[in-house]
N, C-alpha and C positions, 0 to 999 in steps of 0.2 A: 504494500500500500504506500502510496507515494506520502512526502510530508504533508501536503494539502491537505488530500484526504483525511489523512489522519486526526490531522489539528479539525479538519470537520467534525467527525467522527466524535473525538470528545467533549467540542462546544455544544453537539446536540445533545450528545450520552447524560452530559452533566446536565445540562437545560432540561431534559424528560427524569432526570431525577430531582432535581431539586425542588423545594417545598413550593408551591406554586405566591412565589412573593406577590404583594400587590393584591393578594386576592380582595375582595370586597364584599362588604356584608350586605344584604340584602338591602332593597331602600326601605328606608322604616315609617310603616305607616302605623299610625297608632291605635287609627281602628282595627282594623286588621289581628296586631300581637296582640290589642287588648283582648279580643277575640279569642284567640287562640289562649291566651290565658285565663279567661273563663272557663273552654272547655274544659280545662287544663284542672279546674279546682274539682268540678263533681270525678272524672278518671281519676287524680287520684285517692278524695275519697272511699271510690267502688275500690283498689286498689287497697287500700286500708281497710275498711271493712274486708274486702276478701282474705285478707293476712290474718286478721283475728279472729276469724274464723276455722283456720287451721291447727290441727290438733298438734301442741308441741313436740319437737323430738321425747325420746323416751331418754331419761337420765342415763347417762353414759355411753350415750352414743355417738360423743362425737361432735354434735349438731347441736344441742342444745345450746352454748353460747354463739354461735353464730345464727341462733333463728334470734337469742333476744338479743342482737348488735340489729338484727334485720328489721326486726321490730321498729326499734329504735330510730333504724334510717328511715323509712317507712313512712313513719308518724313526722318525722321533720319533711322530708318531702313533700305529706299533706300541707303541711303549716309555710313550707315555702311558696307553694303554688298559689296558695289564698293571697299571701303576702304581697305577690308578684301582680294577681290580678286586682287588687282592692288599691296598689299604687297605677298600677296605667290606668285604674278607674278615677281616680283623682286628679289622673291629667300628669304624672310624673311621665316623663320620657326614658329616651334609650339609656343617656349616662346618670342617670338617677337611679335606674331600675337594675340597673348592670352587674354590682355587686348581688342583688336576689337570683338573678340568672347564674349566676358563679356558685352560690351557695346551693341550688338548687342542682345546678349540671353535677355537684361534686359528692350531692347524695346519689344523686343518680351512678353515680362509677361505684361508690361504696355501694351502693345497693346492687350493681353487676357484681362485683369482684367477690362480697359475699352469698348472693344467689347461685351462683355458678357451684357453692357447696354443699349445697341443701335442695331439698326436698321440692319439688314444684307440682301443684296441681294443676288442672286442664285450663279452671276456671282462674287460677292466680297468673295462671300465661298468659291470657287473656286479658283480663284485666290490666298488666305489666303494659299488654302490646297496646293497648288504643294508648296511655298513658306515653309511653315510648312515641306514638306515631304524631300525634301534638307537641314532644318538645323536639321531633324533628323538625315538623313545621317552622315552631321557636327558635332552634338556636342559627337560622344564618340570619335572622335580625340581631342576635348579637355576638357572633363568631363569625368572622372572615375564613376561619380555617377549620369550621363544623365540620367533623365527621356524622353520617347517619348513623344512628342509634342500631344494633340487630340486636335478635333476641341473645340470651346468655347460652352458650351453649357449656354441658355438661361431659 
């Protein structure tokens, strides 16, 4: 391969790997995410309720501190999502709101990294997925570098 080529070769190799710089968050409308965060409060109430309805590990299995950490994430998730919608209902905007989305996105990873060890029903999948599919909606109004949500695999 001649040097041309080559020095081609690596401006593109690098350019198709590197983090797509620049990228851009979605234009933010505030109907719209306020929208999407209203969904956003009854999903993950059903999502809560469906969690306390599940019959805990049996002691010494392993699972029991990790269903009540899940618990725990769970219930703050509900309380973020209220939080998030009850401020764009007031008329706060994207850099007002932005830290609830971060507190919120980072139950959401604690609640993957612990679900992935536990026990999952049909109906808790369920519930997780509509929950999951609105803060996919959510997060390119406030991440330029949102990844889509999948489900946890086991």
């Amino acid at each position: 391969m001649s040097y041309r080529r080559w020095a081609v070769a690596i401006v593109f190799g690098v350019a198709l790997l590197a983090p797509a710089a620049g990228a851009e968050l979605a234009a933010w409308d505030a109907a719209k995410v306020g929208d999407i965060a209203k969904q956003l409060v009854p999903a993950t109430q059903a999502l809560y309720d469906t969690f306390y309805k599940q019959l805990p590990p049996m002691g010494g299995s392993g699972q029991t501190r990790d269903f009540s950490r899940l618990k725990l994430v769970i219930r703050h998730l509900k309380s973020e999502a209220q939080e998030l919608s009850s401020a764009l209902e007031r008329g706060e905007g994207h850099d007002e709101t932005f830290p609830i989305y971060e507190s919120l996105m980072q139950d959401v990873r604690d609640a993957q990294e612990i679900g992935a060890r536990i026990f999952a029903t049909e109906d808790l999948k369920q519930k997780a997925s509509v929950a999951r599919g609105l803060l996919n909606q959510l997060g390119p109004h406030y991440d330029p570098e949102f990844e889509t949500l999948v489900p946890v695999a086991r």
